[in-house]
C-alpha positions in Angstrom: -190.2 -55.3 186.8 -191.9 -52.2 184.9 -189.9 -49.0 184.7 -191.4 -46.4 186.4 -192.8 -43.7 184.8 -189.9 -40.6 184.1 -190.5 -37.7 186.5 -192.4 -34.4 185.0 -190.6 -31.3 185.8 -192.7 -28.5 186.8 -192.3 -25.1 187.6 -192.0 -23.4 191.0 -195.1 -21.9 190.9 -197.3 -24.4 190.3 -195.2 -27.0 192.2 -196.6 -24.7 195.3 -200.4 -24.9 194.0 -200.0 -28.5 194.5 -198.4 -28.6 198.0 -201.4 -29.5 200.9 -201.5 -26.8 203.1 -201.2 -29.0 206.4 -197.9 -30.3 205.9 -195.5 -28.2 207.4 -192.4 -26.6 205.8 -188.7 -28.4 205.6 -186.5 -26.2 207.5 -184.0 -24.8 205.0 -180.7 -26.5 204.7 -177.5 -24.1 205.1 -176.6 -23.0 201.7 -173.1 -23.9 200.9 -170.5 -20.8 200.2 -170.3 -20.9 196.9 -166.5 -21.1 194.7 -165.5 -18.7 192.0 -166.1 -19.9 188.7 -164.9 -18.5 185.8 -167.8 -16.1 184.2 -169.5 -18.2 181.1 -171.8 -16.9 178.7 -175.5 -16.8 179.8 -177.5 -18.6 178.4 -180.4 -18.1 176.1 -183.0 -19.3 178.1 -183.4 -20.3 182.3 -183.3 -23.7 182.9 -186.7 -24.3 185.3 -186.0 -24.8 188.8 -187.4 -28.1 190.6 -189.4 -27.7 193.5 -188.0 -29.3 196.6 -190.4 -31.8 198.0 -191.6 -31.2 201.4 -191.7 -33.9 204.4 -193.7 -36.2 203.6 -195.2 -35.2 200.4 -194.9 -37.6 197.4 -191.8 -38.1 196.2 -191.1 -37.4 192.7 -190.9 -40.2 190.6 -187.5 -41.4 189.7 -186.1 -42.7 186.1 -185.7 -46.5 186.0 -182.3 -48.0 185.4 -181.6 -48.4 181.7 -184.3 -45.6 181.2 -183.7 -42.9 178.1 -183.0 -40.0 180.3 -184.2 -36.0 179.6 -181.5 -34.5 177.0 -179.9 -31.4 178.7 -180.4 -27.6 177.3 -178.3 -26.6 174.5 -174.9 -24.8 175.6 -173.1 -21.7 173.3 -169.9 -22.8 171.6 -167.2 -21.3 173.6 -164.9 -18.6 172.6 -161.3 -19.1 171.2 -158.4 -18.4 173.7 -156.9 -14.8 173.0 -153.2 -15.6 172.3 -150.2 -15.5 175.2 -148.6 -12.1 175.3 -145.3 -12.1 173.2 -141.8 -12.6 176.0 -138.6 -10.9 175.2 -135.4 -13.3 174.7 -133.0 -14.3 177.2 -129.4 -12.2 176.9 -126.8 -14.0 174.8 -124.4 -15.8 175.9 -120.0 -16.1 176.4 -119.6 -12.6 175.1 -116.3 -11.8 174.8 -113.4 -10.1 172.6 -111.6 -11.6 169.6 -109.2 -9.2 168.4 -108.2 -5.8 169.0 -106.2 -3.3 167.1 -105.7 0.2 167.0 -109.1 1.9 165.4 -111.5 -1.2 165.6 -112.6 -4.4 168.5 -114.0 -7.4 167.1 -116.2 -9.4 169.6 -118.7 -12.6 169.5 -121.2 -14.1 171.0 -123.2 -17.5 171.3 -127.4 -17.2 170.6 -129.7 -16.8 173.5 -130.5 -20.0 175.8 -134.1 -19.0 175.3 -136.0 -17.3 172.8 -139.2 -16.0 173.2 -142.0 -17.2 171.1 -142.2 -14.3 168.8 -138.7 -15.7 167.6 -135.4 -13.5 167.0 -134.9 -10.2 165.2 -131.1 -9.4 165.8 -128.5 -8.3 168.0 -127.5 -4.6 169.1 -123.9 -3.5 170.0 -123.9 -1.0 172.1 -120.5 0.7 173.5 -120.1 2.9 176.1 -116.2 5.2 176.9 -115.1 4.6 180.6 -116.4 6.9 183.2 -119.5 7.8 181.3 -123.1 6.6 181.4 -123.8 7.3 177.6 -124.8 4.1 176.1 -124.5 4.0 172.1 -125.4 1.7 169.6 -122.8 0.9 167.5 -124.3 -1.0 164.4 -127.2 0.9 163.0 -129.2 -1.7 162.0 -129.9 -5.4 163.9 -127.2 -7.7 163.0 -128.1 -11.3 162.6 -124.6 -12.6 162.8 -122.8 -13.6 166.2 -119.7 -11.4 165.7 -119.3 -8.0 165.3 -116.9 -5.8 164.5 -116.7 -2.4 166.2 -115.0 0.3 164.2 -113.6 3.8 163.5 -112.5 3.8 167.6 -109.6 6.1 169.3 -106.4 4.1 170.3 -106.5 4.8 173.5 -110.2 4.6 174.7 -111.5 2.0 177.3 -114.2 0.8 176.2 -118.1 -0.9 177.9 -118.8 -3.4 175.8 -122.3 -5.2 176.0 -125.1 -7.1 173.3 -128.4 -7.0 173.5 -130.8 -9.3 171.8 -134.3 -8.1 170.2 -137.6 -9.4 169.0 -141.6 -7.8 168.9 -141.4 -8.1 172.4 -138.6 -6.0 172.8 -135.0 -5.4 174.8 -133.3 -9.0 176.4 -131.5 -8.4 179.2 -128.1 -7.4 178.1 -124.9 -9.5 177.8 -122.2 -7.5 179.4 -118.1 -7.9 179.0 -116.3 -8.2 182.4 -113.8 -6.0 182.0 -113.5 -3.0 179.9 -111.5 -3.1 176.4 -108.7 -0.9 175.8 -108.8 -0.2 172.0 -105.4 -0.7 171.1 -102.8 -2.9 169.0 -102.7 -6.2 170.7 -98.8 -7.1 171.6 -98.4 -10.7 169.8 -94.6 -11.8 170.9 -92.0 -11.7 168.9 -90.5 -15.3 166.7 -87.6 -15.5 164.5 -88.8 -18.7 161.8 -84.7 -19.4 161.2 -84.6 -21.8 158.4 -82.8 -25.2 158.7 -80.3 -24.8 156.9 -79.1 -21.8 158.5 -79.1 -23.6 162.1 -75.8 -24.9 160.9 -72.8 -23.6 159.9 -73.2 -22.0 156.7 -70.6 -22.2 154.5 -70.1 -19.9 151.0 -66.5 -19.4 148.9 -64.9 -16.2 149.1 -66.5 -14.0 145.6 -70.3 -15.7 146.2 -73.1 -13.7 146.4 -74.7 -14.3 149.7 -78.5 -13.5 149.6 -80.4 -14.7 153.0 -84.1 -14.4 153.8 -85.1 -14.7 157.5 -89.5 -14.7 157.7 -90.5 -13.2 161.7 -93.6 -12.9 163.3 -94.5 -9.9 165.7 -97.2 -7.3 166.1 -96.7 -4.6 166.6 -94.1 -3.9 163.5 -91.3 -5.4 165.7 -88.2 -3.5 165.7 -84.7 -5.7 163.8 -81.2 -5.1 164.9 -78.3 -7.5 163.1 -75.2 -7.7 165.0 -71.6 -9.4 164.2 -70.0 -11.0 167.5 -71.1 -8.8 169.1 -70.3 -5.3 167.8 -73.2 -3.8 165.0 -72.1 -4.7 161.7 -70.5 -3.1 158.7 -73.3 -1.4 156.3 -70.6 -0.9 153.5 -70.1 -4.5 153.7 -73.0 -6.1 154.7 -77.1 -4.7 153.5 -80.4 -5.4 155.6 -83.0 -4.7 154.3 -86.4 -5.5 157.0 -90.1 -5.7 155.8 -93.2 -6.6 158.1 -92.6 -10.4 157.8 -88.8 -10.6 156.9 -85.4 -9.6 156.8 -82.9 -10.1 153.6 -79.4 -10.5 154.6 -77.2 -9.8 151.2 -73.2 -9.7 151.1 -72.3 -8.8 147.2 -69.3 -10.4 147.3 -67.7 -12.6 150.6 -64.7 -11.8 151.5 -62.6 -14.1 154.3 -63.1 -10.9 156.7 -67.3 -11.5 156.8 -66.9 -15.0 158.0 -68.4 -14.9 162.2 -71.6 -15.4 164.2 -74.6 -12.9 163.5 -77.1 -12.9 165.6 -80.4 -11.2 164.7 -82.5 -9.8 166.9 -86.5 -8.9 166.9 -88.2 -6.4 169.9 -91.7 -5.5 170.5 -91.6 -3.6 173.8 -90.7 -5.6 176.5 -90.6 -8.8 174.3 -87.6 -9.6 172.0 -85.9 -13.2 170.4 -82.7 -13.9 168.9 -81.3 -16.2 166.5 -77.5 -16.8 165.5 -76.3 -17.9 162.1 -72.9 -19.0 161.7 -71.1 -18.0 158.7 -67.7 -19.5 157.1 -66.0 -17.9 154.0 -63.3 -20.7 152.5 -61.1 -20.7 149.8 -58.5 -22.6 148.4 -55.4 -23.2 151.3 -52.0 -22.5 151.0 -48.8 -25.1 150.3 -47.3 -26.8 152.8 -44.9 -24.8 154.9 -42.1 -27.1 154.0 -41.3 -30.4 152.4 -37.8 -32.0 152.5 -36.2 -35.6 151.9 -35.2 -37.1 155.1 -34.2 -40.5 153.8 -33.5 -42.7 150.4 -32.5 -46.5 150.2 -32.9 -48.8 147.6 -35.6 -47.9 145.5 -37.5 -45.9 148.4 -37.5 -42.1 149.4 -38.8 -41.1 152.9 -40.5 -37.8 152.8 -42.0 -35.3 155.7 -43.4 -31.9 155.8 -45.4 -29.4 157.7 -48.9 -27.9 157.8 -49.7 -25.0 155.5 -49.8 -21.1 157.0 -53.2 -20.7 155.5 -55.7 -23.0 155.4 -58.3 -21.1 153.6 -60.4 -20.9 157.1 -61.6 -24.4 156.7 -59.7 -27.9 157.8 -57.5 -29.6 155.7 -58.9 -32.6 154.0 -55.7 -34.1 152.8 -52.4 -33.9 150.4 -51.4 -34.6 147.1 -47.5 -35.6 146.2 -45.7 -35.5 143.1 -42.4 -36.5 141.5 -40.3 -35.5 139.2 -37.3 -37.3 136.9 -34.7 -34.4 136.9 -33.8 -35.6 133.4 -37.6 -35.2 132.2 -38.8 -32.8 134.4 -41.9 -34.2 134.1 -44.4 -34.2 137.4 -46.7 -37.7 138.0 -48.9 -37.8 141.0 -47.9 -40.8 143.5 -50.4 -40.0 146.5 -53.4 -38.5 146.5 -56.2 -37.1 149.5 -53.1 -38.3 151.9 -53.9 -37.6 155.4 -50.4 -37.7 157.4 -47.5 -35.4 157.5 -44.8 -38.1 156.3 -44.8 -40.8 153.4 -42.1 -43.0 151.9 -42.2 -42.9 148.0 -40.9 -46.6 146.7 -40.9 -48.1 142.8 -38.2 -45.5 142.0 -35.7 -46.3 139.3 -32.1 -47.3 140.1 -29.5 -44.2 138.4 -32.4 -41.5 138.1 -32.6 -38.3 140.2 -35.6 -37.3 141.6 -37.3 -34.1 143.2 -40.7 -33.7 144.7 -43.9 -31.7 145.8 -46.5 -31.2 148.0 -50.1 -29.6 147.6 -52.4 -29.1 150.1 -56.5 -29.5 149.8 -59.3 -29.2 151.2 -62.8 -28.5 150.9 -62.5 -25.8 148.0 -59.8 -27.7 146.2 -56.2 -28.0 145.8 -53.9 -25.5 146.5 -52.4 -23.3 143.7 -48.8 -23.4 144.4 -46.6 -26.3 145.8 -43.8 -26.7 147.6 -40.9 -28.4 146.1 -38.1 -30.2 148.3 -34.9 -27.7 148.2 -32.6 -31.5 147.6 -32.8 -34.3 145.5 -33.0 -37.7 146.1 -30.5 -40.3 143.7 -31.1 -43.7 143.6 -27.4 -45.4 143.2 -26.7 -48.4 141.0 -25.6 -51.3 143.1 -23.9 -54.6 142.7 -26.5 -57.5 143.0 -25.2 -60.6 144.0 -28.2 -63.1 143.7 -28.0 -66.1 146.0 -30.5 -68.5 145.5 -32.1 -69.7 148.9 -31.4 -73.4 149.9 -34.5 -75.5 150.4 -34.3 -78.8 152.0 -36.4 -81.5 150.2 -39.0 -82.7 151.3 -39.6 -86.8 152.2 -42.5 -88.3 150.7 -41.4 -91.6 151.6 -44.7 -93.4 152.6 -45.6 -97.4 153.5 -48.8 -98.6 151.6 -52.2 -97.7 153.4 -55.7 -98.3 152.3 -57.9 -95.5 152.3 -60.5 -97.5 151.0 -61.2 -101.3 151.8 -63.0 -104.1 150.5 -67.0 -104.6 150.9 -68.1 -108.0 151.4 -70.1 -108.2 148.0 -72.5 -111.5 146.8 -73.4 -112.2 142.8 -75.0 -115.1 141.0 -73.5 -117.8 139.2 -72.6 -116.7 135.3 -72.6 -112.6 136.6 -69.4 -111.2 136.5 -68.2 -109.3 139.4 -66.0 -105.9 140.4 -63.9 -105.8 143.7 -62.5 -102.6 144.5 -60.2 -100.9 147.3 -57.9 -97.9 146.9 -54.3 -97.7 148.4 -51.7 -94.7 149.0 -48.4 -95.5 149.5 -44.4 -93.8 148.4 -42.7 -95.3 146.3 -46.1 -96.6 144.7 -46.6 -99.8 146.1 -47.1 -102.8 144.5 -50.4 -104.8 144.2 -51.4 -108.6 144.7 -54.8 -110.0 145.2 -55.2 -113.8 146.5 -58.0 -116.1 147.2 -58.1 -118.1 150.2 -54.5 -116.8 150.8 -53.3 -118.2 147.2 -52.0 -115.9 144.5 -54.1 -115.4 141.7 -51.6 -114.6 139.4 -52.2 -114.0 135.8 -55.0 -116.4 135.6 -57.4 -115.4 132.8 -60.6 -115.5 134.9 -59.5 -112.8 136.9 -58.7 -109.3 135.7 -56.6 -107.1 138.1 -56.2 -103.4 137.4 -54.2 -100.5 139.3 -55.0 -97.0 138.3 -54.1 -93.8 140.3 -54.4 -96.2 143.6 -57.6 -97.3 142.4 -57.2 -101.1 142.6 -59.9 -103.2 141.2 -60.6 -107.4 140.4 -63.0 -108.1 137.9 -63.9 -111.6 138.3 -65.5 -113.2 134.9 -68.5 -115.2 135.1 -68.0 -117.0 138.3 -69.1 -120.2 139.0 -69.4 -122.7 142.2 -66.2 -122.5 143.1 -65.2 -118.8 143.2 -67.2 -118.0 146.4 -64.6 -117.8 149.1 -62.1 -114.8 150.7 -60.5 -112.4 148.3 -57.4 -110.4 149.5 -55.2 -106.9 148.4 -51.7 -106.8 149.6 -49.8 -103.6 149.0 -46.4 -103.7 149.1 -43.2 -101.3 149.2 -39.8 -101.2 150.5 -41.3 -99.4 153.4 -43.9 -102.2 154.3 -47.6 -104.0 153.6 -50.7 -103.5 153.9 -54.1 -106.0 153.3 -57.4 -105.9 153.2 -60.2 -108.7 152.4 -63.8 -109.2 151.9 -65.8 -112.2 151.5 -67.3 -113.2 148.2 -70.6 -115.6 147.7 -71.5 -117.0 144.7 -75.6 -117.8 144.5 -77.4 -120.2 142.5 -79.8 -118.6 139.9 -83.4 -119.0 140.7 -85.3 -121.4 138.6 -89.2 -120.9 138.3 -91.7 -123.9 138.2 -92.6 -124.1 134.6 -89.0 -124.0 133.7 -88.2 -127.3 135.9 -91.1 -128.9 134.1 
């Protein structure tokens, strides 16, 4: 099918030329309302308007399908977007206090949850006394860091405490503290950091120097007190001196009288904590109180004595005894680190005359001085009259009994053989062997030996005729005993080629 021809579009004017005046006018449609667009550019040049056909004039031609269709006017390039205005941040966030002292409050912050598109400049602190509405800035210049210290404050002042963050666009809303701050030293509680060695008793000889150090926590400057069970202690005897994070406990020279329970104490107003170190001054103990000899026999000397007056303020660990030959004079240790009260001294020496001493110890040493028994002890010579003990002796009287019998054994004709049995027996028994119940005597093709019980029958080169049932009789004046085995004498093996 032919495309039809593309329609010509004319102007109003003459599109009313060419209208026949007979046919009558189309009654005008309703214009629609028209929307609001958004204003364009104009352009260059009107775009002519097609005349609306009237009833039953030609219609205009239209385009066939697939037909190159009228390219439409040329449009203006638009204009670039003017850019969004700049927003202000949002206020930052968890404000909230750090530390507080005396002249200065530190705070901190976390960034904004949103910032604006123009980006981030800083923060301002801004303070403000209680019961005022004078808002200050405290930094003079934006900080870019999320803490801040506020300083050069009263002690004393409550302070409003809020952050605000900026950028080109301006003031965030402003991030605001709760509560007001009250620009003083924060209480931290008192603690007493007692070393470990000084939970336990702590023990020093009398004459050591005694130098302790005793590190405490506190804030404010907590206020130290030292006191001896109880009662405030001795300055002449004992020096304190307290720093900020210690106190040095120092004793020149101990003496028995410092030994006790201190207790140390640290206060910061209301709050206060104690700590107790236990201290024990020792020296050497005293002697026993007394020593004396309650009883000698023989060549033994039973001593006893009593606990010393001083013990040096520690517990005894033990005793030490001596002796003494009266004739000598010479002292030799017998017992040392003895625990008990009483001992009996033997190994003395018949005719000698002996004294003795006791020292005490414990964990300082041994004593210095002794005590000595106020008697002797005299071991007399005596008359021994030595009487051998009587011993009945002893039977070993015994009939014969084999401990080991004979094994049924088999050899080969022309290969001597051993047969061998063991026998016990008191008096030692006498020994027969016999085959097929006949005495074998001293024949020469039998050797018979008896050593140590160990009986044996070597039987030379047997032939046929020595197969059969060997027998050992043991025999004493307390009875018999027997015991047999069977012997079998083989034929050798003879191979073929041999025979042949």
């Amino acid at each position: 099918m032919p495309a039809k021809p593309a329609p010509i579009k004319k102007s109003a004017k003459a599109a009313k030329k060419e209208e026949p005046a007979a046919a009558p006018a189309p009654e005008p449609a309703p214009e629609p309302v028209p929307e609001p667009a958004p204003a364009e550019p104009a352009p260059a040049e009107a775009a002519p308007v097609e005349a609306v056909p009237a009833e039953g004039a030609p219609a205009e031609a239209v385009p066939a399908e697939g037909a190159p269709a009228e390219a439409p006017p040329a449009e203006a390039p638009p204009a670039e977007p003017a850019p969004p205005p700049a927003e202000p941040t949002s206020e930052p966030l968890e404000l909230g206090v750090e530390d507080v002292n005396d002249t200065s409050v530190t705070i901190s912050w976390r960034p904004p949850a949103t910032i604006g598109n123009s980006g981030l400049d800083g923060y301002t602190v801004e303070i403000c006394k209680e019961g005022t509405a004078d808002w200050k800035a405290a930094n003079e210049e934006l900080t870019v860091s999320c803490r801040y210290v506020i300083k050069n404050q009263t002690t004393g002042d409550r302070l409003n405490i809020r952050v605000v963050a900026m950028n080109p666009s301006g003031r965030s809303p402003p991030a605001a503290l709760a509560d007001t701050v009250l620009v003083r030293e924060v209480v931290d509680r008192p603690k007493i950091r007692l070393p470990r060695y000084l939970r336990q008793r702590y023990v020093k000889n009398v004459g050591e120097k005694i130098n302790l150090v005793i590190p405490f926590s506190g804030k404010p400057q907590p206020a130290v007190s030292w006191t001896k069970d109880g009662q405030p202690i001795d300055t002449k005897k004992v020096n304190v001196r307290n720093s900020d994070k210690d106190s040095i406990f120092f004793i020149r020279a101990a003496e028995r009288a410092d030994s006790g329970v201190y207790e140390m104490c640290v206060k910061v107003e209301s709050f206060e904590d104690k700590s107790q170190l236990t201290l024990q001054i020792v020296e050497l103990p005293g002697p026993p109180a007394t020593i004396k000899i309650v009883d000698t026999w023989g060549f033994n000397v039973a001593l006893e004595w009593t606990e010393p007056k001083d013990t040096g303020n520690t517990a005894i660990t033990g005793y030490t005894i001596q002796k003494a030959d009266k004739k000598t004079g010479d002292w030799f240790t017998v017992m040392e680190h003895y625990h008990r009260l009483n001992a009996t001294i033997s190994d003395l020496i018949m005719g000698n005359t002996y004294i003795f001493r006791a020292f005490t110890e414990n964990k300082c040493g041994i004593s210095e001085e002794a005590t000595v028994t106020k008697t002797s002890a005299t071991i007399q010579k005596i008359g021994i009259d030595y009487k051998p003990v009587e011993y009945k002796e002893h039977d070993f009287s015994e009939p014969p009994k084999f401990t080991t019998s004979l094994v049924d054994r088999s050899t080969t004709v022309g290969y001597s053989t051993k047969l061998l049995c063991s026998v016990r027996g008191f008096p030692k028994p006498r020994i027969e062997w016999m085959k097929n119940q006949m005495i074998i005597g001293d024949d020469p093709k039998f050797r018979q030996m008896n050593n140590q019980g160990i009986c044996s029958l070597e039987i030379r080169k047997p032939g046929n005729y020595d197969g059969g049932v060997y027998t050992c009789r043991a025999k004493n004046q307390h009875g018999e005993a027997l015991v047999t085995c069977k012997l079998e004498v083989k034929q050798p093996v003879i191979a073929e080629a041999d025979k042949k």
